[in-house]
C-alpha positions in Angstrom: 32.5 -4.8 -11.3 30.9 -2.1 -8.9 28.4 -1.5 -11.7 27.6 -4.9 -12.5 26.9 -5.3 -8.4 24.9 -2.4 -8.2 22.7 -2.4 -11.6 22.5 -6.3 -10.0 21.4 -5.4 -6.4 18.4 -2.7 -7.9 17.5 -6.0 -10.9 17.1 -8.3 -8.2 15.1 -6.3 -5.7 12.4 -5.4 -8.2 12.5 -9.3 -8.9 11.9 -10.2 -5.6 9.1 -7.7 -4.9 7.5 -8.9 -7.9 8.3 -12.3 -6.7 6.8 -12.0 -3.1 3.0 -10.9 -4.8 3.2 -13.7 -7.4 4.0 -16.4 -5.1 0.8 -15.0 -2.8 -1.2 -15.2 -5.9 -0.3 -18.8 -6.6 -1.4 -19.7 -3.1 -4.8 -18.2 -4.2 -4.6 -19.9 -8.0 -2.7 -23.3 -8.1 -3.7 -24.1 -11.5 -2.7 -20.8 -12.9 0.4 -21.7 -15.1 1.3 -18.2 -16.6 2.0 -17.0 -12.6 4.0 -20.1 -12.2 5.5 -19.4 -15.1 6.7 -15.6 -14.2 7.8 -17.3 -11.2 10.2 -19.5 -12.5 11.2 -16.6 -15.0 12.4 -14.6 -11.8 14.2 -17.4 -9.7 16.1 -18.3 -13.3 17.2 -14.7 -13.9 18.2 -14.3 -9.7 20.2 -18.0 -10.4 21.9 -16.6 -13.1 22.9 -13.3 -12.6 24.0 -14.3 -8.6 26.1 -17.3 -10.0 28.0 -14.7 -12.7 29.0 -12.3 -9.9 30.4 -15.8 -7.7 27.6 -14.6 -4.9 27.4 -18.6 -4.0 24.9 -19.0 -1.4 22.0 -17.3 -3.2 22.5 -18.6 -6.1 22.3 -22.6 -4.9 19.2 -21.2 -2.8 17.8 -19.9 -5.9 19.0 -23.0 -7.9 17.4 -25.2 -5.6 13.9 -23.0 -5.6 14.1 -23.4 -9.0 14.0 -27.5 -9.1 11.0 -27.1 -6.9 9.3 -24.9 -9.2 10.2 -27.0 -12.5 8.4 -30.0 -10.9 5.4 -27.6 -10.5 5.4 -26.4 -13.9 5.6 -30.5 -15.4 2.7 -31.0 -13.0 4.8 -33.6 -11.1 4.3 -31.6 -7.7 0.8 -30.0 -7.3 0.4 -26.6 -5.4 0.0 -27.0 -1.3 0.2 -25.3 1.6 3.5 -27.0 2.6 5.2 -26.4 -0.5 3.6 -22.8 -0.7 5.3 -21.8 3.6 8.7 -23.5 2.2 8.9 -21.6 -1.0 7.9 -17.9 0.9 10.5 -19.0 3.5 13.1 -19.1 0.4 12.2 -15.7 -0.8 12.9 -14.6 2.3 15.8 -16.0 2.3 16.9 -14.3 -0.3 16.0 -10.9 0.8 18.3 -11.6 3.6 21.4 -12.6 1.3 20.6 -9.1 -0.8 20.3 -7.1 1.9 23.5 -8.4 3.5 25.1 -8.1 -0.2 24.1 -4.1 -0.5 26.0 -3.8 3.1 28.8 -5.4 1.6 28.7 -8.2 4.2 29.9 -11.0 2.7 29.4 -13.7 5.6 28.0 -16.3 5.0 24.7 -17.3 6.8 22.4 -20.6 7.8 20.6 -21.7 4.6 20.9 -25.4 5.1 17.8 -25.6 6.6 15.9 -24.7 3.9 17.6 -25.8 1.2 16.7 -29.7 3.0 13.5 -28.6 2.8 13.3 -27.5 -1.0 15.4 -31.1 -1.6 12.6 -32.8 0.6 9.8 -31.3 -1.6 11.3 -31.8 -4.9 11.2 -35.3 -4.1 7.9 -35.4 -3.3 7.6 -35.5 0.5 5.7 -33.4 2.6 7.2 -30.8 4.8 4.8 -31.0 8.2 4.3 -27.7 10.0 6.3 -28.7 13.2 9.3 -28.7 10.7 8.9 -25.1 9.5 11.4 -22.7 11.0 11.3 -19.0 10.8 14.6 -17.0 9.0 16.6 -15.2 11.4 17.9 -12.5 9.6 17.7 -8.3 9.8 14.2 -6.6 8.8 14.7 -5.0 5.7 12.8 -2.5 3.0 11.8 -4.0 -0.5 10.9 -0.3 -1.2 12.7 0.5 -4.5 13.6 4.4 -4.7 13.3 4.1 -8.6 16.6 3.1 -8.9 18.4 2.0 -12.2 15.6 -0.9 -14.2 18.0 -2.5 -17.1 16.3 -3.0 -20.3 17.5 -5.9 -22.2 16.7 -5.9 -25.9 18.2 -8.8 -28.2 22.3 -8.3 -26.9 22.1 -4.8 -26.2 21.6 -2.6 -22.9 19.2 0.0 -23.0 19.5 2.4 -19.7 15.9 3.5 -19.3 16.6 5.3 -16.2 19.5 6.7 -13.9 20.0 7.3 -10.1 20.1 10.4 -9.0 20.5 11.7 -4.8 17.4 13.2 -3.6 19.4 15.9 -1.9 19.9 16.7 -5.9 16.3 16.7 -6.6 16.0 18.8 -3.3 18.2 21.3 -4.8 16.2 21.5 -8.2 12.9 21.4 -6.5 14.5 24.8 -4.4 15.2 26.2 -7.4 11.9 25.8 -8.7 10.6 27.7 -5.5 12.5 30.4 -6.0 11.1 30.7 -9.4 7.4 30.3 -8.5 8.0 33.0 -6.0 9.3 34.9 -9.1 6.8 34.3 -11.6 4.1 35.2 -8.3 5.7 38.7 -8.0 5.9 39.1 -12.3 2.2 38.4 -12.1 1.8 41.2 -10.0 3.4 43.8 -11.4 2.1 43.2 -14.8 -1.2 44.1 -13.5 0.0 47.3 -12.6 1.0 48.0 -16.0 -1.5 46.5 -18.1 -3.4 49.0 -16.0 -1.4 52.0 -16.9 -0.6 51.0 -20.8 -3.4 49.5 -21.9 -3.6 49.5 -25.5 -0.1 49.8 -26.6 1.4 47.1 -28.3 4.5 46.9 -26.1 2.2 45.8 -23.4 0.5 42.9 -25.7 3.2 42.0 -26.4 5.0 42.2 -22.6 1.2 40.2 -21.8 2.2 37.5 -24.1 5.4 36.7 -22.8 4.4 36.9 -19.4 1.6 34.4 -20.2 4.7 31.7 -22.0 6.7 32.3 -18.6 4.0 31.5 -16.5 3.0 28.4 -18.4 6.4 27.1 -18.5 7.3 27.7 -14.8 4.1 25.6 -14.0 5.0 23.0 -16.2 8.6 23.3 -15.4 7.2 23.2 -11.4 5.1 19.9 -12.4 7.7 17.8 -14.0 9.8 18.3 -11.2 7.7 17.4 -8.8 6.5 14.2 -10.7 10.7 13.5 -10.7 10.2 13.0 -6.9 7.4 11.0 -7.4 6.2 7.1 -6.7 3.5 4.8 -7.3 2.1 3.8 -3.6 2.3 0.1 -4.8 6.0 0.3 -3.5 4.3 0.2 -0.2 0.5 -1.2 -0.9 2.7 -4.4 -2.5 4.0 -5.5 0.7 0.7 -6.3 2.4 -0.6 -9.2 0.4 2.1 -11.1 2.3 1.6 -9.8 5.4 -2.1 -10.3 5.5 -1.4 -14.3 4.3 1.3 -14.8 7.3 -1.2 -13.4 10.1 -4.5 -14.5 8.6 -2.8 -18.4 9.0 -1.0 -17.4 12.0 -4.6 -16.2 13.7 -6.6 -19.3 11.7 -8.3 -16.7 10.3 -9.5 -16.4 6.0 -8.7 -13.1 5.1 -8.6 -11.7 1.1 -7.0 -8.6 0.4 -8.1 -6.4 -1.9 -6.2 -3.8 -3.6 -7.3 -0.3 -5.9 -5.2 2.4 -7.4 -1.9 1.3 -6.2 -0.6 3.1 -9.4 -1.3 6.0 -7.9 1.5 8.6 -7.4 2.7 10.4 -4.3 5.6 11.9 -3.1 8.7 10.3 -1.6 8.6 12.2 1.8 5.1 10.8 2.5 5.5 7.7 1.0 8.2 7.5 4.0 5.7 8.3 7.0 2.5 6.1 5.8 4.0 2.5 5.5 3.8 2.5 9.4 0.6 3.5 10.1 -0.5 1.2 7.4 0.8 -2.0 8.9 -0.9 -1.1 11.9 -4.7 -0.4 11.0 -4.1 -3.4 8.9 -3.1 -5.4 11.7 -5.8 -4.7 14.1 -8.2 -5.1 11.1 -7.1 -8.5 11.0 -6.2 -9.0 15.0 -9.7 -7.4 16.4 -11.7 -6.8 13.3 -12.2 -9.8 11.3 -14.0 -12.3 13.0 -13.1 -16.3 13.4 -14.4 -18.3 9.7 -17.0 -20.1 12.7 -18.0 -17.3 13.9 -18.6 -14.9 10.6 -21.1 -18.1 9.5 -22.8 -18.0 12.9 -23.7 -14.0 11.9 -24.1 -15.0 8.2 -20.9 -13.5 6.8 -18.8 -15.2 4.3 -16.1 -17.3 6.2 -13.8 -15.5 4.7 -13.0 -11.7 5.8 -12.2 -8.8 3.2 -10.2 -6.1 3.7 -10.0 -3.3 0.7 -6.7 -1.2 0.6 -7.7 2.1 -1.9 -5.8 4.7 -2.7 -6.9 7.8 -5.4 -6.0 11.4 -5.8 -8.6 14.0 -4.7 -7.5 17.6 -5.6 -3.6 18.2 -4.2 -3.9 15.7 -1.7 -4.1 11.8 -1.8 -6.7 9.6 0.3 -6.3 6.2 1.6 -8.9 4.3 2.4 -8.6 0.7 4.9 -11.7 -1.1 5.1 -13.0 -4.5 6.6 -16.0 -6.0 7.1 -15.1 -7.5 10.5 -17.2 -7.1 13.4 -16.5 -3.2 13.8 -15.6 -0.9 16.7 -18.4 -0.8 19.9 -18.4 2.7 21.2 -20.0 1.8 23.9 -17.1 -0.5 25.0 -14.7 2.3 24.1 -16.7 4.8 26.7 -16.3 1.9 29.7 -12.9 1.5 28.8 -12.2 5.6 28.8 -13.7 5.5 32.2 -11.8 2.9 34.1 -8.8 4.5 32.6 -10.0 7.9 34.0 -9.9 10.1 30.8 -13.5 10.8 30.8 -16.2 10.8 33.8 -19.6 8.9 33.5 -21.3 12.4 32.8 -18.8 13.4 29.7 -18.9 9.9 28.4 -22.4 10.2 28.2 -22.8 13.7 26.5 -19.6 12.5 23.7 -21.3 11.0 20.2 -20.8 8.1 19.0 -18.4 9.2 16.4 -16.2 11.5 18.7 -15.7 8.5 21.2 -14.4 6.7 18.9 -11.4 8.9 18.4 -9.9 7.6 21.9 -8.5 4.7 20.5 -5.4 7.0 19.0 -4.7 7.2 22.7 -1.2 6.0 23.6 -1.8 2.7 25.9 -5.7 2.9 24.9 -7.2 -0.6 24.2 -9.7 -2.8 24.5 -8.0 -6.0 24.0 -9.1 -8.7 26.8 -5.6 -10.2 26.2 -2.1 -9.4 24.8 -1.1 -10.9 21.4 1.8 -11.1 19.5 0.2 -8.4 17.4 -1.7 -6.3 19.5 -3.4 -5.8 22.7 -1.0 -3.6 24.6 -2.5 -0.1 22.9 0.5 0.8 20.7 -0.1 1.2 17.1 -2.9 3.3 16.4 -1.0 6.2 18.7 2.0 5.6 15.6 -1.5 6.2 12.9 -1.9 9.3 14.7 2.1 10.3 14.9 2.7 9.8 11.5 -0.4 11.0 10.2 0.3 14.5 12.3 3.9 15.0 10.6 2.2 15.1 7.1 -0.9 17.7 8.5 -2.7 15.1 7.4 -6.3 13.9 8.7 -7.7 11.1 9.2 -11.5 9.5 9.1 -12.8 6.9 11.4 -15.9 5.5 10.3 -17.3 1.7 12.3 -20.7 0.4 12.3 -20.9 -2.8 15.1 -21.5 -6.1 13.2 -20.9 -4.6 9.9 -16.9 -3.6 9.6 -14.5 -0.7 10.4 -13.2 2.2 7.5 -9.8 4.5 8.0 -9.7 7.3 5.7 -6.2 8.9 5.3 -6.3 12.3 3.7 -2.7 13.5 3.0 -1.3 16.2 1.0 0.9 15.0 -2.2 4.1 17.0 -1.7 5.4 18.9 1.5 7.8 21.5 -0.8 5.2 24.0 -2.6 1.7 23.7 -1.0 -1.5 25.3 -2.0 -2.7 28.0 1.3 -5.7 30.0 1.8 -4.3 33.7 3.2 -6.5 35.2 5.8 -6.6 38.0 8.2 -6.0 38.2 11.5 -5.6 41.6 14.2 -4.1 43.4 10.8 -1.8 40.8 9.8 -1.8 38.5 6.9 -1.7 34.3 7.8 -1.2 31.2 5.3 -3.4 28.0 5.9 -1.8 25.1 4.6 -5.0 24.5 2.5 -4.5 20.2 3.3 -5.5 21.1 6.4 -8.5 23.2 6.0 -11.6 20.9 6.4 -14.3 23.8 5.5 -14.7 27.7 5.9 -17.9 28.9 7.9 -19.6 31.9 8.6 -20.9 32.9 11.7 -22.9 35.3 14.0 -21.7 36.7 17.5 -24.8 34.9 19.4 -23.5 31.7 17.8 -20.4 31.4 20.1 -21.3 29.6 23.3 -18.2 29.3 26.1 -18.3 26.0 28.1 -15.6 25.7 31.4 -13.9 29.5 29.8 -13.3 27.3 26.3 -15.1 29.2 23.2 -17.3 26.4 21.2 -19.7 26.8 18.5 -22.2 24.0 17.7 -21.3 23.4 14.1 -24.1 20.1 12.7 -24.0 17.4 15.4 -20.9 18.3 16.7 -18.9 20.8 19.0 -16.0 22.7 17.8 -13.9 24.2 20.2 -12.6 27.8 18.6 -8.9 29.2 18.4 -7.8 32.9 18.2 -4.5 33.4 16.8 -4.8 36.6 18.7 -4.1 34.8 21.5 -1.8 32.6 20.5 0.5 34.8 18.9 -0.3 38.0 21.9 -1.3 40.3 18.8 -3.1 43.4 19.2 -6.8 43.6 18.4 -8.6 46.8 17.9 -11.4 45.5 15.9 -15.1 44.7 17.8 -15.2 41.3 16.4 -18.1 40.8 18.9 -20.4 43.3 17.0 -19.9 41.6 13.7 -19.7 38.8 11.6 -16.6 36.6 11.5 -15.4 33.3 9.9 -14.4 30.1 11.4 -11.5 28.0 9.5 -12.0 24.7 10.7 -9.0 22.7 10.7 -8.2 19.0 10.9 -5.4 17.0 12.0 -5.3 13.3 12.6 -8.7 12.5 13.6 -9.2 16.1 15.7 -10.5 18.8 14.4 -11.2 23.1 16.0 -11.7 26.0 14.7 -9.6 29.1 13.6 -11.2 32.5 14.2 -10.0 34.7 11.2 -11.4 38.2 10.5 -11.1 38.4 6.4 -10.6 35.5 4.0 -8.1 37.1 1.5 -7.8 34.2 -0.9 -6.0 30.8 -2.5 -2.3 30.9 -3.7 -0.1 28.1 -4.7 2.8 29.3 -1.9 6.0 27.9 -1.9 7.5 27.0 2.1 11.0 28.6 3.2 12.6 28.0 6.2 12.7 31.1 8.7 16.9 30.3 9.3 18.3 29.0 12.3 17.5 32.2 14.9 14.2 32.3 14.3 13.3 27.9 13.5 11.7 27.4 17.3 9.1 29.9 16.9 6.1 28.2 17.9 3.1 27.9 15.7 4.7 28.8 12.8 6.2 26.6 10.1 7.9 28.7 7.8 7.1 31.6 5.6 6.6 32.7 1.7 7.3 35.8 0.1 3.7 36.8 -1.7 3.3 38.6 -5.3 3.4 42.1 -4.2 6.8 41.5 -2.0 5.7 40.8 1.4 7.2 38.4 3.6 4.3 36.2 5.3 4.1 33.5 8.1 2.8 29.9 7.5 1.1 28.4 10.1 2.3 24.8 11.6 -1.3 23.7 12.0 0.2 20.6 14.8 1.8 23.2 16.9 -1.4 25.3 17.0 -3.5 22.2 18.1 -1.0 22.0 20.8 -1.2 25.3 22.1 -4.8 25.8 21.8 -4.8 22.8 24.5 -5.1 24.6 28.2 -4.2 21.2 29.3 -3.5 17.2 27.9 -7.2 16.4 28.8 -8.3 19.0 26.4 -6.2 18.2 24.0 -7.6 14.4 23.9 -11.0 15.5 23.4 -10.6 18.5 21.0 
């Protein structure tokens, strides 16, 4: 019976997620019968299946949901907005009763209410908006881990997939470190010998074998990462919802558009970037998209857009948020920056347009007249810039007044084995996470300017503010850097971005992250470190912590 609940429990949640986007999509075709269809289909099967394992109050809900949407499908009730709130207030309903059934809380809760109402419809009277109630029940995740998806065909059960802990997969993925690391330092040492034998057939053939090992181990390395894998429409398929509920709640007409949400990205990150989501979201419908009256006035549509992307690019994925509500006014941001003393008059005045816009990731910056229920009190795009740091990932503000706002989210695909660019610094050899490396330039000692004691180079239309690890680490110097040429590493992290002085570029490896062990885990600026090909132990840099200590104070820090 444990089984039955379980295989039950992961059945039902993918019904339900499929459930929430389908219903959304009836809202936006009424006439469209092979949507209503599915969504009888998935009530029916929740009925069903709840009613065999005697869970009673879902399955009346769902029975009565059903009657609602049988009178739909014989055209004896047409699609409306009444019927649509009341129907959404049943699916959530039944989240509720799920989620209560995976704790193993059998209590029973208040669905009389809407039940009445799905009795009221079914008989064809109209459910007015004073009547509507909201569910009181738990928040809960419809994210499905990839849990166990029953296939039925004819009478027999076909597993298709199984469940397996991630501190498993954790273990494998380990594993395949440790052999990357392996095949890195066989790589190496074949050189060596190809170099000393050449021409003997023991060496072909020791080339050969070499070569299968080091296709396997990457194909081996690839599968296993893909294991940890899942499509961003777990999270991306939560949002039509949300953008109907606050687009009515604000009287606002708002269509969501959605790209590549089959793409695939790794469980770790798909953790960190449903937050930040909801909130750029949320302002783009709270602040960005104007009122239907007032996008006519300016000769928009009177309905806003807002396009959710998501494609790989490289190792790394990139999200893209877009509206085209009535964008982000720097100049209101550089008033705003002022009374609130982060800035003077002078420095507001010498910022670009594009830099000042980076205050809004602020905590308790905003430009809201008024508090809302949604946003105004200048938390949520501080939680963008948390969440966004965590994954040494970057983001991309781009706003044009009148025209609409864009978030770009570059992230990396996997935290376990990363891709680093090795470079040299005082003698010692440094890895770059390369998700965090925006560009590589080279420059001339006369090209370094120093502004208030800070070391900045003028790098297009911006300023970047320079970094020596030198410093940062207290390592010993004996070059005459000052003489020479040199290279600048510029890094990004959230939407800030400085650059790394480095005295040799040494190269791209695919690295593989190990933790430095308890004694030695609070050593700042450093996030772990990889053995290389030829034997060496060497550090990884924690490119947050180095943005942090490259700050002489919080001020700096905000503008870097």
């Amino acid at each position: 019976m444990k089984e039955i609940v379980e295989s039950f429990i992961v059945e039902t949640k993918e019904l339900l997620e499929k459930l929430d986007n389908d219903l959304v999509e009836l809202e936006k075709r009424p006439e469209d019968l092979e949507i209503l269809n599915a969504i009888f289909r998935y009530v029916h099967t929740i009925k069903g299946t709840s009613s065999f394992i005697g869970f009673e109050q879902m399955s009346e809900l769902a029975h009565r949901f059903e009657d609602v949407l049988n009178k739909l499908r014989k055209g004896e009730l047409k699609v409306r907005s009444d019927i649509m709130d009341v129907m959404l207030e049943a699916h959530d309903l039944l989240k509720v009763l799920l989620s209560k059934l995976e704790k193993k809380d059998l209590t029973p809760i208040e669905i009389e209410n809407v039940i009445l109402k799905l009795e009221k419809i079914a008989r064809g009277e109209v459910i007015n908006r004073d009547e509507e109630a909201t569910v009181e029940g738990e928040k809960f995740s419809t994210v499905n881990d990839g849990a166990d998806v029953l296939q039925k065909v004819g009478s027999k059960v076909i597993d298709k997939t199984i469940r397996i802990d991630v501190e498993r997969l954790d273990e494998l993925i380990n594993l395949v470190g440790e052999l990357v690391l392996g095949r890195n330092r066989l790589m190496q040492i074949i050189s060596g010998v190809v170099e000393k034998f050449e021409g003997e057939a023991a060496t072909r053939e020791l080339i050969d074998t070499v070569s299968q090992i080091e296709y396997l181990t990457s194909e081996l390395q690839t599968v296993v990462m893909r294991a940890r894998m899942l499509p961003i429409a777990r999270v991306f398929n939560k949002f039509p919802r949300m953008v109907r509920d606050l687009a009515r709640e604000m009287n606002k007409k708002v269509e969501l558009l959605i790209y590549g949400e089959e793409t695939e990205v790794d469980k770790s990150v798909i953790e960190y970037i449903y937050d930040p989501l909801v909130h750029i979201i949320r302002n783009a419908i709270d602040h960005g998209i104007e009122s239907p009256e007032e996008r006519i006035k300016v000769g928009k549509p009177e309905k806003g857009k807002i396009i959710l992307k998501a494609e790989h690019e490289g190792n790394y994925i990139v999200i893209t948020v877009e509206d085209d509500g009535r964008g982000i006014d720097p100049d209101k941001i550089r008033k705003r920056a002022i009374e609130k003393n982060l800035i003077t008059e002078q420095e507001a005045m010498s910022i670009s347009d594009k830099d000042i816009l980076n205050f809004i990731f602020i905590p308790g910056f905003s430009t809201a007249s008024k508090v809302t229920n949604v946003s105004g009190r200048g938390v949520g795009l501080d939680v963008v810039k948390a969440n966004i740091m965590k994954l040494n990932g970057i983001i991309d503000l781009q706003s044009t007044p009148g025209v609409g706002t864009k978030f770009i989210l570059k992230l990396p695909l996997t935290l376990a084995i990363i891709q680093g660019l090795l470079v040299g610094v005082a003698g010692e050899i440094f890895i770059i996470p390369l998700s965090s490396v925006v560009e590589v330039v080279r420059v001339k000692p006369d090209q370094v300017h120093s502004i208030k004691g800070r070391e900045i180079i003028r790098l297009r239309d911006s300023i970047l503010p320079l970094v020596r690890l030198e410093e940062i680490f207290n390592l010993k110097s004996n070059d005459h850097r000052e003489k020479r040429n040199f290279y600048i590493v510029v890094l990004g992290l959230a939407e800030k971005k400085i650059g790394l002085v480095v005295d040799a570029l040494i190269g791209q490896k695919e690295v593989v992250i190990k933790s430095l062990g308890s004694y030695l885990k609070n050593v700042k600026g450093i996030a772990g470190a990889t053995i290389l090909g030829d034997g060496t132990v060497r550090l990884i840099i924690d490119v947050a912590q180095v943005f942090k200590m490259s700050a002489k104070n919080s001020l700096d820090f905000i503008k870097l």
